[in-house]
C-alpha atoms as a printed R data frame, in Angstrom:
    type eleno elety resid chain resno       x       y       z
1   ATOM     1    CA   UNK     A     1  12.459  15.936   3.636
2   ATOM     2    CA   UNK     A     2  10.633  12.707   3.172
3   ATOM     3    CA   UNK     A     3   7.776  12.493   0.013
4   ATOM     4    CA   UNK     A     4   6.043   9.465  -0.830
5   ATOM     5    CA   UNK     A     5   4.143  10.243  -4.175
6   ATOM     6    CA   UNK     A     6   1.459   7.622  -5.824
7   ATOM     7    CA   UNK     A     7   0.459   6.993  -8.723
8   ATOM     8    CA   UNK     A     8  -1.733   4.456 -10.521
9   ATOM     9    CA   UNK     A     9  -5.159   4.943  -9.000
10  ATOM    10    CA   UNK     A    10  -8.818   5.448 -11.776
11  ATOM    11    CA   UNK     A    11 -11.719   3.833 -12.637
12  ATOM    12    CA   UNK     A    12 -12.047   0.229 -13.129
13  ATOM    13    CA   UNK     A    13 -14.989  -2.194 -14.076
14  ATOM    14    CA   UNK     A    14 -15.805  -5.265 -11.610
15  ATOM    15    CA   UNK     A    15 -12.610  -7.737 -12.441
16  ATOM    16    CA   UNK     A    16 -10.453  -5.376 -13.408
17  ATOM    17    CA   UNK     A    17  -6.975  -4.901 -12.688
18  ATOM    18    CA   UNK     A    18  -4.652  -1.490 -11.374
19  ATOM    19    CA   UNK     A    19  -1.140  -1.334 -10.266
20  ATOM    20    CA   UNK     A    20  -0.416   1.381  -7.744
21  ATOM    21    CA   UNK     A    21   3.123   2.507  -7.255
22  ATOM    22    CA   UNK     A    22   4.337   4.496  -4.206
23  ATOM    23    CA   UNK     A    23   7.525   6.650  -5.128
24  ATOM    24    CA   UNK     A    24   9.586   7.656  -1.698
25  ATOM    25    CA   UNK     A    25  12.796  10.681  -1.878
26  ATOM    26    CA   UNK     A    26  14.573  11.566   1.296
27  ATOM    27    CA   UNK     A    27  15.337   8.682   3.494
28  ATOM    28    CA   UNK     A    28  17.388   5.173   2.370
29  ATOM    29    CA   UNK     A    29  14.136   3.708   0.947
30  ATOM    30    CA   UNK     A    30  15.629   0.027   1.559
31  ATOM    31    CA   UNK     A    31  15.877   0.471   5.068
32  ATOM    32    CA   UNK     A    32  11.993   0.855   5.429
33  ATOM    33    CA   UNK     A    33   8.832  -1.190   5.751
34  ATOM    34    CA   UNK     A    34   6.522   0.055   2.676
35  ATOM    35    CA   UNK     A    35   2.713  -0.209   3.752
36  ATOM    36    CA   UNK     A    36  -0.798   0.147   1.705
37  ATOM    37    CA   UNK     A    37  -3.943   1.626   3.553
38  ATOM    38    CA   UNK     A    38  -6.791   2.840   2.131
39  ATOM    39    CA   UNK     A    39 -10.111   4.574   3.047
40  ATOM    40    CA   UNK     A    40 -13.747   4.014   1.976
41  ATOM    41    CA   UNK     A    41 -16.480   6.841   2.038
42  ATOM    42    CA   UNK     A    42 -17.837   7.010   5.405
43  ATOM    43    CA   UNK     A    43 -15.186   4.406   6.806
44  ATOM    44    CA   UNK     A    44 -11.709   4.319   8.720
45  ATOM    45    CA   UNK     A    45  -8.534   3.446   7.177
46  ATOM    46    CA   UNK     A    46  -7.645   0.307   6.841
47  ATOM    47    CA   UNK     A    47  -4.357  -1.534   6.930
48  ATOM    48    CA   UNK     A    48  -4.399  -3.369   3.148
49  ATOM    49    CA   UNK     A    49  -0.479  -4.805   2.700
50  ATOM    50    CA   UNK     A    50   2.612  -4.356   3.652
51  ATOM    51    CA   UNK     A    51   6.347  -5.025   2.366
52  ATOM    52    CA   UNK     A    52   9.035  -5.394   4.882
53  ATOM    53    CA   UNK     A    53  12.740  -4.195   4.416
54  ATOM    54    CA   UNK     A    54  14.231  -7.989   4.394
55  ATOM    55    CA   UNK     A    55  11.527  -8.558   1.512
56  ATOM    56    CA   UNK     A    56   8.792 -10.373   3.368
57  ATOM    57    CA   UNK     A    57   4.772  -9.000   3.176
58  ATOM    58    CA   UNK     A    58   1.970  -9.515   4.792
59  ATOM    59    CA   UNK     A    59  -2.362  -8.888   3.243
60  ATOM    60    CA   UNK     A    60  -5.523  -8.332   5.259
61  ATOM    61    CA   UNK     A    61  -7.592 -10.861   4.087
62  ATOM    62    CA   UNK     A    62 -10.157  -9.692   1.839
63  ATOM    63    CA   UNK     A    63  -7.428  -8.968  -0.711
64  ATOM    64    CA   UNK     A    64  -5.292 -11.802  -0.002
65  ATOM    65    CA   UNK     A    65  -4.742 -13.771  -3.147
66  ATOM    66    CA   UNK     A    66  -6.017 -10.851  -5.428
67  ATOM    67    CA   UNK     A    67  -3.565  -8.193  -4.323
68  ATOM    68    CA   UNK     A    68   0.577  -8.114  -4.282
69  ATOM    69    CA   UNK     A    69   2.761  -5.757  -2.730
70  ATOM    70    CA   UNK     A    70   6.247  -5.437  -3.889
71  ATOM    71    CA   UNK     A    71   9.377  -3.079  -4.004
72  ATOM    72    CA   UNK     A    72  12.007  -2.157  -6.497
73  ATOM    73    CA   UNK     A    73  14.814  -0.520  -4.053
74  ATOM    74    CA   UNK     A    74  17.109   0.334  -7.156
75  ATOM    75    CA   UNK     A    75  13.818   2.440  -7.920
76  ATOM    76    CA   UNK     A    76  12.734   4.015  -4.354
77  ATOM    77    CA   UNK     A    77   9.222   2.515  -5.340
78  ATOM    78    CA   UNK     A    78   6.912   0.069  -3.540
79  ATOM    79    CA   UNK     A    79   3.764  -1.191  -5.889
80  ATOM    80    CA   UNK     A    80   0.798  -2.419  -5.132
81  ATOM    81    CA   UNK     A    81  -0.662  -4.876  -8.106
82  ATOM    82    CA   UNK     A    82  -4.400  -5.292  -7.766
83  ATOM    83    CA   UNK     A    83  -6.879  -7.859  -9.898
84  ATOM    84    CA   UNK     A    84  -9.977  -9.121  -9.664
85  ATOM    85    CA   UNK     A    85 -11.218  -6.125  -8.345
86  ATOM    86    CA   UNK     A    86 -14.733  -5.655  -6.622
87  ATOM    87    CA   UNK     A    87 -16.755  -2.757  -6.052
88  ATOM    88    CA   UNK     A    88 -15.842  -3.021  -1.912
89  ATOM    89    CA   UNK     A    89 -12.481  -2.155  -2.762
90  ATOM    90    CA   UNK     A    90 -13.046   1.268  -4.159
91  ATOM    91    CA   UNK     A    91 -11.344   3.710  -1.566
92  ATOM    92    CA   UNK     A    92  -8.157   6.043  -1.310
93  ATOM    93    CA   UNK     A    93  -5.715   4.448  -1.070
94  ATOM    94    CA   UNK     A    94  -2.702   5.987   0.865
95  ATOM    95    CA   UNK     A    95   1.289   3.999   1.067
96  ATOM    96    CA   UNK     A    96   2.679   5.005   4.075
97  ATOM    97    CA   UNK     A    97   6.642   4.256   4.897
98  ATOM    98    CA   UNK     A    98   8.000   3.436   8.550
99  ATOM    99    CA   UNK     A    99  10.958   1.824  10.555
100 ATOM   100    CA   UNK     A   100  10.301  -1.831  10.969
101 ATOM   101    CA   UNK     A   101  12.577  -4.067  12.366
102 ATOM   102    CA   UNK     A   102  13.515  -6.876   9.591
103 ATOM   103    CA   UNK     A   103  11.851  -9.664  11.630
104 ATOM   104    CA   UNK     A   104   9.347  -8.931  13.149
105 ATOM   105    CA   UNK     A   105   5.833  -9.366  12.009
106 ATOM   106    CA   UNK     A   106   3.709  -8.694  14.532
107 ATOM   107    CA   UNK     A   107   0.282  -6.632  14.544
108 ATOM   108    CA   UNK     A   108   2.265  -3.253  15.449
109 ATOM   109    CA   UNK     A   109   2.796  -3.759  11.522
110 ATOM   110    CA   UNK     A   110  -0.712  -3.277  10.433
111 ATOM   111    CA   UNK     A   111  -1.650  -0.593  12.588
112 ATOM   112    CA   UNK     A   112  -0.901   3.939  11.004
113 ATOM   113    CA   UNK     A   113   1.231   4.567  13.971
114 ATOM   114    CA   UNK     A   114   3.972   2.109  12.677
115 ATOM   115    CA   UNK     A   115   4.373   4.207   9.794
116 ATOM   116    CA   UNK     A   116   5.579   8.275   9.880
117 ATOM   117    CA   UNK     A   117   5.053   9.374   6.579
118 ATOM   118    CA   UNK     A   118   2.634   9.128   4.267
119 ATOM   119    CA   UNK     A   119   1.252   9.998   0.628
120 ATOM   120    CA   UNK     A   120  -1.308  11.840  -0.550
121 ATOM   121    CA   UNK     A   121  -3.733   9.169  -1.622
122 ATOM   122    CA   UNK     A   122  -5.188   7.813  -4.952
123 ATOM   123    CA   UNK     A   123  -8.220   6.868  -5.815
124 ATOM   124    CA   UNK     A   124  -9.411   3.557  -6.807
125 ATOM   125    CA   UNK     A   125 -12.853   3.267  -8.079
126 ATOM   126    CA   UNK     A   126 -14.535  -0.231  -9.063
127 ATOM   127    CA   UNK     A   127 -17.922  -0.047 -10.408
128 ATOM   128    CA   UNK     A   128 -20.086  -3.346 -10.612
Protein backbone atom coordinates (compact mmCIF):
# COMPACT_ATOMS: atom_id res chain seq x y z
CA UNK A 1 0.00 0.00 0.00
CA UNK A 2 1.31 3.32 -1.10
CA UNK A 3 1.36 6.47 1.77
CA UNK A 4 2.78 9.70 1.08
CA UNK A 5 2.81 11.58 4.53
CA UNK A 6 3.81 15.55 4.84
CA UNK A 7 5.07 17.35 7.06
CA UNK A 8 6.36 20.90 7.49
CA UNK A 9 3.34 23.08 6.85
CA UNK A 10 2.27 26.41 9.87
CA UNK A 11 2.10 29.83 10.07
CA UNK A 12 4.52 32.15 8.63
CA UNK A 13 4.90 36.05 8.48
CA UNK A 14 5.26 37.81 4.88
CA UNK A 15 9.12 36.73 3.92
CA UNK A 16 9.27 33.92 5.74
CA UNK A 17 10.59 30.68 4.99
CA UNK A 18 9.03 26.66 5.41
CA UNK A 19 10.39 23.47 4.16
CA UNK A 20 7.79 20.86 3.38
CA UNK A 21 8.83 17.27 3.17
CA UNK A 22 6.72 14.52 1.51
CA UNK A 23 7.58 10.98 3.06
CA UNK A 24 6.42 7.99 0.46
CA UNK A 25 6.35 3.80 1.84
CA UNK A 26 5.23 1.16 -0.57
CA UNK A 27 6.50 1.59 -4.02
CA UNK A 28 10.53 2.06 -5.15
CA UNK A 29 10.33 5.81 -4.36
CA UNK A 30 13.32 6.44 -6.98
CA UNK A 31 11.45 5.20 -9.73
CA UNK A 32 8.80 8.07 -9.39
CA UNK A 33 8.18 11.67 -10.39
CA UNK A 34 7.54 13.57 -6.88
CA UNK A 35 5.01 16.56 -7.49
CA UNK A 36 3.77 19.69 -5.18
CA UNK A 37 0.09 21.03 -5.61
CA UNK A 38 -1.64 23.02 -3.45
CA UNK A 39 -5.13 24.57 -2.94
CA UNK A 40 -6.32 28.07 -1.92
CA UNK A 41 -9.78 28.76 -0.17
CA UNK A 42 -12.31 29.01 -2.77
CA UNK A 43 -9.76 27.94 -5.62
CA UNK A 44 -8.65 24.72 -7.67
CA UNK A 45 -5.50 22.96 -7.19
CA UNK A 46 -2.76 24.00 -8.66
CA UNK A 47 0.29 22.30 -10.07
CA UNK A 48 3.32 24.18 -7.85
CA UNK A 49 6.73 21.86 -8.67
CA UNK A 50 7.74 18.90 -9.58
CA UNK A 51 10.94 16.51 -9.27
CA UNK A 52 11.50 13.96 -11.89
CA UNK A 53 13.05 10.41 -11.28
CA UNK A 54 16.42 11.24 -13.43
CA UNK A 55 16.65 14.39 -10.99
CA UNK A 56 15.38 17.17 -13.21
CA UNK A 57 12.27 19.74 -11.87
CA UNK A 58 10.22 21.93 -13.18
CA UNK A 59 8.08 25.46 -11.06
CA UNK A 60 4.92 27.28 -12.11
CA UNK A 61 5.98 30.58 -12.22
CA UNK A 62 4.84 32.55 -9.42
CA UNK A 63 7.17 30.52 -7.20
CA UNK A 64 9.91 30.15 -9.53
CA UNK A 65 13.06 31.47 -7.97
CA UNK A 66 11.52 31.45 -4.37
CA UNK A 67 10.63 27.78 -4.18
CA UNK A 68 12.92 24.37 -4.64
CA UNK A 69 11.86 20.97 -4.96
CA UNK A 70 14.21 18.23 -4.20
CA UNK A 71 14.50 14.45 -3.22
CA UNK A 72 16.62 12.38 -0.93
CA UNK A 73 15.95 8.67 -2.44
CA UNK A 74 18.21 7.05 0.36
CA UNK A 75 15.32 8.76 2.48
CA UNK A 76 11.92 7.99 0.43
CA UNK A 77 11.38 11.87 0.87
CA UNK A 78 10.79 14.65 -1.68
CA UNK A 79 10.97 18.42 0.00
CA UNK A 80 9.71 21.32 -0.95
CA UNK A 81 11.95 24.50 0.43
CA UNK A 82 9.92 27.68 0.34
CA UNK A 83 11.23 31.56 1.07
CA UNK A 84 10.18 34.70 0.56
CA UNK A 85 6.85 33.80 1.16
CA UNK A 86 3.69 36.01 0.35
CA UNK A 87 0.35 35.97 1.62
CA UNK A 88 -0.98 34.43 -2.11
CA UNK A 89 0.79 31.43 -1.31
CA UNK A 90 -1.11 30.37 1.73
CA UNK A 91 -3.01 27.09 0.64
CA UNK A 92 -2.85 23.19 1.29
CA UNK A 93 -0.52 22.00 -0.03
CA UNK A 94 -0.76 18.29 -1.19
CA UNK A 95 2.74 16.07 -2.86
CA UNK A 96 1.40 13.72 -5.02
CA UNK A 97 3.76 10.71 -6.55
CA UNK A 98 3.29 9.22 -10.22
CA UNK A 99 5.07 7.23 -13.09
CA UNK A 100 6.90 9.63 -15.29
CA UNK A 101 8.99 8.67 -17.90
CA UNK A 102 12.74 10.04 -17.14
CA UNK A 103 12.63 12.43 -20.14
CA UNK A 104 9.97 13.73 -20.75
CA UNK A 105 8.80 17.08 -19.62
CA UNK A 106 5.91 17.87 -21.16
CA UNK A 107 2.59 19.54 -19.70
CA UNK A 108 1.05 15.91 -18.90
CA UNK A 109 3.61 16.64 -15.92
CA UNK A 110 1.82 19.48 -14.35
CA UNK A 111 -1.54 18.31 -14.65
CA UNK A 112 -3.33 15.63 -11.02
CA UNK A 113 -3.97 12.89 -13.43
CA UNK A 114 -0.15 12.27 -13.94
CA UNK A 115 0.10 11.47 -10.45
CA UNK A 116 -1.93 8.29 -8.52
CA UNK A 117 -1.35 8.87 -5.10
CA UNK A 118 -1.44 11.50 -3.01
CA UNK A 119 -1.03 12.98 0.68
CA UNK A 120 -3.13 14.33 2.93
CA UNK A 121 -2.23 17.98 2.70
CA UNK A 122 -0.54 20.65 4.95
CA UNK A 123 -1.23 23.81 5.53
CA UNK A 124 0.75 26.78 4.75
CA UNK A 125 -0.41 30.03 6.06
CA UNK A 126 1.42 33.49 5.24
CA UNK A 127 0.02 36.45 6.85
CA UNK A 128 1.05 40.03 5.53
Amino acid sequence: QVQLVESGGGLVQAGGSLRLSCTASGRTFSMYAMAWFRQAPGKEREFVAVIRSNGTTSYTDSVKGRFTISRDNAKNTAYLQMITLKPEDTAVYYCASGFIMRDYTGTFTFKEMAYDYWGQGTQVTVSA
